[in-house]
C-alpha positions in Angstrom: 5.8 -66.0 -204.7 5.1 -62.8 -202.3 2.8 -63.1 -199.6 -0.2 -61.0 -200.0 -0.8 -58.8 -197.2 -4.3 -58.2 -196.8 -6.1 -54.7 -196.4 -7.4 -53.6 -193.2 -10.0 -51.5 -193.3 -10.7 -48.8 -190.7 -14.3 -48.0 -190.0 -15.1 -44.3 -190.8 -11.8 -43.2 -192.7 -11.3 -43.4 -196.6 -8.5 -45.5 -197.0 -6.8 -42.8 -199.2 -7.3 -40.1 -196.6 -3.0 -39.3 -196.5 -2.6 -40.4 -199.7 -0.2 -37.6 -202.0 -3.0 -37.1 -204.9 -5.6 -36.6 -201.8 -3.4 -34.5 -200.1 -2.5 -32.4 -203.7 -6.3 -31.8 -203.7 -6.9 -30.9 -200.5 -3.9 -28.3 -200.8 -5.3 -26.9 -204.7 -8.7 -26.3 -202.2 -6.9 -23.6 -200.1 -7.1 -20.5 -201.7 -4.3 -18.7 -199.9 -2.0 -21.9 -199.3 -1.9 -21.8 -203.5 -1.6 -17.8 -203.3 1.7 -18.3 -201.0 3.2 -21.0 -203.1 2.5 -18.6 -206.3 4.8 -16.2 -204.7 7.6 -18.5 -203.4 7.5 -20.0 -206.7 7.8 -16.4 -208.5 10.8 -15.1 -206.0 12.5 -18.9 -206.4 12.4 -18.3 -210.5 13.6 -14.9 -209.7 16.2 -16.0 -207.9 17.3 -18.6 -210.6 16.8 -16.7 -213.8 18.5 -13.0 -212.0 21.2 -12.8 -214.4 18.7 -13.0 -217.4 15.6 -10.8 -216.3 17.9 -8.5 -214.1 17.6 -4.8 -216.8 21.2 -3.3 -215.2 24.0 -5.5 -213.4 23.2 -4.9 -209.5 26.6 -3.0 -208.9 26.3 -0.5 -211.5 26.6 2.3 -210.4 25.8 6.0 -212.0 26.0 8.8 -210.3 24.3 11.1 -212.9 21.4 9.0 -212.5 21.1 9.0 -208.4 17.7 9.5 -207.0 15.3 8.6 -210.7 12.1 7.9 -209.6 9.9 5.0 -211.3 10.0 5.5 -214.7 10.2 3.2 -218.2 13.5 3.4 -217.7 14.2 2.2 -214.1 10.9 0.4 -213.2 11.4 0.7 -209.7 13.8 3.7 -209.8 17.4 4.5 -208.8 19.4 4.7 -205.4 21.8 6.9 -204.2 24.8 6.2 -206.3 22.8 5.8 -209.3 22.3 1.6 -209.1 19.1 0.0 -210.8 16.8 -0.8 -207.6 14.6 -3.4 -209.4 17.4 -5.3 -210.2 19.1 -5.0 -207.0 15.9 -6.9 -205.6 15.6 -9.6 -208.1 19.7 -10.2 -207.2 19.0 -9.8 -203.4 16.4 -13.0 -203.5 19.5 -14.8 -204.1 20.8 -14.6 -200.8 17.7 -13.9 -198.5 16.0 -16.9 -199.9 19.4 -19.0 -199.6 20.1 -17.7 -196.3 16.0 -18.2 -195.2 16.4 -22.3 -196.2 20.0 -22.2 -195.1 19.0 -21.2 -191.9 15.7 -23.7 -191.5 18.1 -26.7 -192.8 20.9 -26.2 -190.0 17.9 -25.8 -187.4 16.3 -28.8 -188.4 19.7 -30.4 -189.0 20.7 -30.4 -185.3 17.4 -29.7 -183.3 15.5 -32.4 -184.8 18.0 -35.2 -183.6 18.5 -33.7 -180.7 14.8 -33.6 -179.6 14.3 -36.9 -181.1 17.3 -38.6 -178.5 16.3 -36.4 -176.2 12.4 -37.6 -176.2 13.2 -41.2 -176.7 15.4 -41.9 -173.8 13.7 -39.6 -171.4 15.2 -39.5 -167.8 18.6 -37.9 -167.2 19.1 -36.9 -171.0 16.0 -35.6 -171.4 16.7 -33.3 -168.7 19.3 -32.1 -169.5 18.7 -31.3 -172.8 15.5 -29.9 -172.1 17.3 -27.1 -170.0 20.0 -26.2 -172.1 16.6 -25.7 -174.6 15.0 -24.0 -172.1 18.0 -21.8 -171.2 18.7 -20.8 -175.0 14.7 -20.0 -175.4 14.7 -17.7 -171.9 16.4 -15.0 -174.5 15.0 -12.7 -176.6 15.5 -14.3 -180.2 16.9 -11.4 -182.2 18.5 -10.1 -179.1 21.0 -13.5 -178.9 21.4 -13.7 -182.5 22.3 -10.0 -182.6 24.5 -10.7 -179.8 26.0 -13.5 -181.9 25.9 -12.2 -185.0 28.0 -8.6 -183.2 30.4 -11.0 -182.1 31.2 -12.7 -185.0 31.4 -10.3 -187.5 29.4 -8.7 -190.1 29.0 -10.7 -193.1 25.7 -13.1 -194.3 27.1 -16.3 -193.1 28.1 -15.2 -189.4 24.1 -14.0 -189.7 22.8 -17.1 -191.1 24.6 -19.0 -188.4 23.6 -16.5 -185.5 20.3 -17.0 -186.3 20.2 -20.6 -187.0 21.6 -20.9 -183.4 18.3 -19.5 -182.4 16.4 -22.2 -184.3 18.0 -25.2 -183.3 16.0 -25.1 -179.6 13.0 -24.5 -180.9 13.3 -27.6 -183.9 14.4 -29.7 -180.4 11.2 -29.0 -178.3 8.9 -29.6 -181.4 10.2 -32.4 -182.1 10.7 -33.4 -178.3 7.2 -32.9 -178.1 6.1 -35.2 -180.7 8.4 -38.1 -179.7 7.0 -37.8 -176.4 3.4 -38.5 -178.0 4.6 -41.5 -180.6 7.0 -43.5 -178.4 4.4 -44.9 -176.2 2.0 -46.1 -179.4 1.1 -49.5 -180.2 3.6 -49.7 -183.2 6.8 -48.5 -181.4 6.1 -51.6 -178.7 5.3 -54.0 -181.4 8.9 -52.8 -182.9 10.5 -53.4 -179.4 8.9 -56.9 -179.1 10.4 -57.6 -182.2 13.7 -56.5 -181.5 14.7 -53.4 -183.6 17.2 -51.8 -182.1 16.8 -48.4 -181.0 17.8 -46.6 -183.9 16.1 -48.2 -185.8 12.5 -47.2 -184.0 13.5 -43.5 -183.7 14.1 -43.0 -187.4 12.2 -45.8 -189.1 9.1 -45.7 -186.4 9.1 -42.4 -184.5 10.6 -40.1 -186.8 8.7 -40.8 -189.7 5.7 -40.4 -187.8 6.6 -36.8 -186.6 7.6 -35.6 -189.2 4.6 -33.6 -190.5 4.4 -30.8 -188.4 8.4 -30.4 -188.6 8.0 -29.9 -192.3 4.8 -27.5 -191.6 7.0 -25.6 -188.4 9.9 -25.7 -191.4 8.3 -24.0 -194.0 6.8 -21.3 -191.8 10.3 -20.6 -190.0 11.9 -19.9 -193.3 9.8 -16.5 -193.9 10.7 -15.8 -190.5 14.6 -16.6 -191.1 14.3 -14.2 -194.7 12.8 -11.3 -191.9 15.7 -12.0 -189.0 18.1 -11.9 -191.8 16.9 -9.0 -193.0 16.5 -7.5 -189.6 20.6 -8.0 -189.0 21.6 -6.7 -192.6 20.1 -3.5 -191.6 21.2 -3.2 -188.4 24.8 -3.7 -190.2 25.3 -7.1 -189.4 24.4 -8.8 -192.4 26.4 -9.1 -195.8 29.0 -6.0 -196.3 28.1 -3.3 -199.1 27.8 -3.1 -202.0 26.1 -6.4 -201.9 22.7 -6.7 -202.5 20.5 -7.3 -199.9 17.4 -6.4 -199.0 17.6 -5.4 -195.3 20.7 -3.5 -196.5 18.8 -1.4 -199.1 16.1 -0.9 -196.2 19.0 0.5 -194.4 20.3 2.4 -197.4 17.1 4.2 -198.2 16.3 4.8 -195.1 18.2 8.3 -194.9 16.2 9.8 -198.0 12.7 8.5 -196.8 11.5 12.7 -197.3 13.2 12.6 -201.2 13.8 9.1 -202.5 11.2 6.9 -200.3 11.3 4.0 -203.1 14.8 3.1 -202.8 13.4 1.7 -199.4 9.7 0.9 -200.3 10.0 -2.1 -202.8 12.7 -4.1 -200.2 10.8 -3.7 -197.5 7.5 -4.6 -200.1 9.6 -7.8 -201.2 10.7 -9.0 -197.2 6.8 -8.4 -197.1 5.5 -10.6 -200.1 8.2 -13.3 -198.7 7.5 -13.7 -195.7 3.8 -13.9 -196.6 4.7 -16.4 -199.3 5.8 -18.5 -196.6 3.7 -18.4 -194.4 0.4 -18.6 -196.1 2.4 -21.8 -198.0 2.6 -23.4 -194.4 -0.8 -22.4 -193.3 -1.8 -24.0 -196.8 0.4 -27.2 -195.8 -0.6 -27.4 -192.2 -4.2 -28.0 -193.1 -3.9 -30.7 -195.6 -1.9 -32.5 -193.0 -4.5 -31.9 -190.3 -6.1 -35.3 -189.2 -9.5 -33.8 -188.7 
């Protein structure tokens, strides 16, 4: 027979304060957190279903239909060279909603363990971690992944990495910060006393324990990761043409503002709705995990 552990309760919290179907609720209450995860959800099914809601294939091109405005026929209207721009958006999700996780995954990949090694031991390694992070954050973001990004090549994966180069520091010194704050609490000691091995107390103890506002700073970074994206493809450094891509269409349209200013207006209205998506989703996520 199992031993019966029994319930502790603490004096002036519900004992299913963090519990998921609490925390569901608590989300469903915050109007825009449900608004943003509306819209990632649209641009994800977008994303997914592209090659059946898509009207035209996305390289098409026509050059005896260049420059339609919005119409029944071309929802959204035609670019330069006669290509479908609605359905060179819903095919462009693809890759800036890829390369926005993409980029968010690598961060988290190597900055969380880093900060979390880096917290735990303290003393030499923590400092010099802690200035190599503080080196890599003295630059401009966009400025060192442009610089990266120039260097490497044009093409969406040199970009994805350039960027995700920015976002391993600041993944470190988050979670650095929240290491700092768990490795000195009752639990981690008890789990010392008992002998765990060190490991074991940084993944199983501390980890574990800072691991909500990683996933909030996460989900917030990736709308930022869709914009820096973006913000390389139309400096030229993103995927090469005739791919879609929604900074590259920015870029595209961009010399027939005066006579064709939609074949720039919906990309630059879908990097908006994204990156709102995102971030209104974190805000949304950030206050169900608030302890107060």
């Amino acid at each position: 027979m199992g031993v019966v552990q029994p319930q502790v309760e603490v004096p002036g919290i519900e004992q299913d304060a963090y519990s998921p179907r609490r925390a569901l609720r608590r989300f469903w209450r915050n109007k825009l957190g449900v608004v943003g995860l509306g819209i990632v959800a649209g641009f994800v099914l977008m994303a997914l279903l592209a090659p059946a809601i898509a009207p035209y294939p996305p390289l098409a091109t026509h050059f005896s239909h260049a420059f339609q405005a919005p119409s029944s026929r071309h929802w959204l209207g035609t670019d330069e060279l006669g290509r479908d721009v609605l359905s060179r958006i819903i095919y462009g999700a693809r890759s800036s909603l890829a390369s926005g996780v993409l980029i968010v995954a690598i961060g988290v990949a190597i900055g969380v363990p880093v900060g979390l090694v880096s917290g735990y031991y303290g003393g030499v390694v923590d400092d010099v971690v802690m200035r190599l992070v503080d080196a890599a954050l003295a630059f401009p973001a966009l400025v060192l992944a442009l610089a990266i990004a120039w260097i490497l090549g044009p093409s969406l994966m040199h970009a994805v990495f350039a960027i995700a180069a920015v976002t391993v520091p600041q993944f470190a010194r988050i979670t650095r910060g929240q290491v700092l704050s768990a490795r000195s609490r009752e639990y981690v000691e008890a789990a010392r006393c008992m002998g765990a091995s060190p490991w074991r107390i940084m993944l199983q103890h501390v980890l574990l324990n800072a691991a909500t506002p990683i996933i909030v700073v996460a989900t917030l970074n990736i709308g930022g990761a869709i914009l820096a994206v973006a913000s390389l493809s139309f400096l030229g450094l993103g995927p090469p043409p005739p791919s879609p891509n929604w900074g590259s269409m920015l870029q595209d349209g961009s010399q027939y503002l005066n006579m064709a200013p939609w074949i720039s207006l919906f990309p630059g209205l879908a990097i908006f709705l994204a990156v709102l998506g995102f971030s209104t989703m974190g805000d949304g996520l950030r206050d169900v995990f608030d302890p107060k």
